[in-house]
N, C-alpha and C positions, 0 to 999 in steps of 0.2 A: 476028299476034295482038297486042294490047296484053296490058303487064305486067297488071292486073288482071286480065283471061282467065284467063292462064296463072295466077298465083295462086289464080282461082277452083279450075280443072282439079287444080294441084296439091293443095289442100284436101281437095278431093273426095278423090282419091286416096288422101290421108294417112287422111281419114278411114273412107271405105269399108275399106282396109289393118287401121286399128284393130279396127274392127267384127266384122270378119272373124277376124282375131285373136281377140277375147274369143268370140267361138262357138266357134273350133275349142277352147279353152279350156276352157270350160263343157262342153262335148260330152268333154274328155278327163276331167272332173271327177265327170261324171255317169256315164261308164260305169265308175267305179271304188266309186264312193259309193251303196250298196243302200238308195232309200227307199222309205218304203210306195205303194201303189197308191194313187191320187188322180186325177181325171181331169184337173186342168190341170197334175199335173206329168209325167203320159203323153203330155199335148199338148208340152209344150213337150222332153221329154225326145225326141219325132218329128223336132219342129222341126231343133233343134240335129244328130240326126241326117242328116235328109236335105239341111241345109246342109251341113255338114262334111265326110261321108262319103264324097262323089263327090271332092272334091279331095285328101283325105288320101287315098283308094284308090289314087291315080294313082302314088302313092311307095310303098305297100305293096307293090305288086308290083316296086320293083327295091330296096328298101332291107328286107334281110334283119334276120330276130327273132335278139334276141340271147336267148335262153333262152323266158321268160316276157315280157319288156321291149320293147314295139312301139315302134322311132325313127321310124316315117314320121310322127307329128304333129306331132314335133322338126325331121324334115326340109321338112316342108310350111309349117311356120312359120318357117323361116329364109328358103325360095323366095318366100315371099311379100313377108318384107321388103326382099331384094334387088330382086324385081319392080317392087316400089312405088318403091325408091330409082334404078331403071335408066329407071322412068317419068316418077319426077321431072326425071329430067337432063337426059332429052330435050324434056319441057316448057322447063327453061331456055331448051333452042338455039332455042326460037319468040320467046323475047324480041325485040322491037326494038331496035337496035341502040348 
């Protein structure tokens, strides 16, 4: 792969990473924060749900409640930027030499 490739791949990376990021974000903001009934912030309040949910789920079930206090979107958001940073690196080793 040429350096540009892998620059592009990493981009991507970084950037999908981000994105991802501010949903699970929003989705943790939203189910705290009680606003009135409106139909696009039902939609979007969906959205950010059925992004989110399926990947935080996956650490709810081994990363235990501490009272009232849910850390799996603590734990979901660090797995994530490790991932991204373990994806970057391995991009690196395509560089040409």
């Amino acid at each position: 792969m040429s350096n540009r490739t892998v620059d592009y791949l990493q981009t991507f990376v970084a950037t999908f990473t981000w994105l991802y990021i501010a949903i699970i974000i929003a989705w943790m903001l939203s189910t705290w924060v009680r606003l009135p009934y409106n139909i696009w912030i039902n939609r979007i309040r969906t959205f950010l749900d059925e992004t989110a949910s399926p990947f935080v789920g996956v650490f709810r079930r081994f990363v235990p409640r501490i009272g009232m206090l849910d850390l799996s979107p603590l734990v979901a958001l660090i797995v994530l930027q490790v991932g991204a940073r373990i994806i970057a690196s391995i991009l690196d080793g395509f560089r040409p030499g």
